[in-house]
C-alpha positions in Angstrom: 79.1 63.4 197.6 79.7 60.3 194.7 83.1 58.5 195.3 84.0 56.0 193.2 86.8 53.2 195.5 88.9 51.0 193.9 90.1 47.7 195.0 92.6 44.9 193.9 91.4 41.8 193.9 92.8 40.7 197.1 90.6 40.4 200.5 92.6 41.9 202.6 93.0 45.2 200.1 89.1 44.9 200.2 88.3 44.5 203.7 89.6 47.8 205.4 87.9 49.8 202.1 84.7 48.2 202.9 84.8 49.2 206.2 85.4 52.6 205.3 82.5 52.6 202.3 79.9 51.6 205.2 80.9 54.5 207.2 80.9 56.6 204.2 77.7 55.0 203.4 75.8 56.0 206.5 77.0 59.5 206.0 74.7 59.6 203.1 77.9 59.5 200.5 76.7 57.5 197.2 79.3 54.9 196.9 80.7 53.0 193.4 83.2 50.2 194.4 85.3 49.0 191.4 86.8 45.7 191.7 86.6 42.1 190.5 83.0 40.5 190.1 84.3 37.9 192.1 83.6 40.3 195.2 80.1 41.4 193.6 77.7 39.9 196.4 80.3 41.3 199.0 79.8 45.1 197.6 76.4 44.9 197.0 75.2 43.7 200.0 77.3 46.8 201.8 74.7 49.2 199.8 77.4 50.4 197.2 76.7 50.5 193.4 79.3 47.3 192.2 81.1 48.1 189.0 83.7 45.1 187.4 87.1 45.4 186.2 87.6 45.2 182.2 87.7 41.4 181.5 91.6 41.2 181.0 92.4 42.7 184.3 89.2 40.9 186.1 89.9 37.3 187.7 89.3 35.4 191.0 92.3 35.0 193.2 91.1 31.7 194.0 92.0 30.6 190.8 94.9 32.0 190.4 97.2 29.3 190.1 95.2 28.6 187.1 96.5 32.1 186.0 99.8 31.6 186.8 99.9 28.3 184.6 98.3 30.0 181.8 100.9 32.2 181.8 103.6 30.1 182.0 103.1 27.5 180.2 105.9 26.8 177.2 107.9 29.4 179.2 109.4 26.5 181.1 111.2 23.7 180.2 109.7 20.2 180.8 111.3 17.7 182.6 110.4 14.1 182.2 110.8 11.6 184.6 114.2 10.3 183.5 115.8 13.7 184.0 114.7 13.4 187.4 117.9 11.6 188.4 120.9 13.3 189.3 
């Protein structure tokens, strides 16, 4: 049978569906795991065919704060120094 799994790009969303594409795996399933390309090596090395998110909705989480800032940025007021005081 060909499943296609999907994945977040969280570990821990990852983790429990890898387990479950190795087992899926060695029951002679063909396996295509969708998920960021930051988790290529991970899904390839499981025997899976790796396919990547569309590049808007494809980022590593270990960047995210970069993300976040991106996103925010001129959303926010800036406070200088002097406003610092009460």
């Amino acid at each position: 049978m060909k499943i296609l799994v999907a994945s977040t790009l969280a570990t821990g969303h990852l983790n429990p569906l890898l387990a479950i594409t190795r087992v899926l795996l060695g029951e002679g399933h063909e396996i295509a795991f969708l998920t960021g390309s930051a988790f290529r090596d991970r899904i390839e090395s499981s025997g899976a065919k790796f396919i990547s998110l569309p590049a808007g909705a494809d980022f590593d989480l270990r960047q995210s704060h970069r993300v976040v800032i991106s996103k925010i940025r001129g959303a926010l007021p800036i406070r200088r120094r002097r406003d610092w005081r009460a």
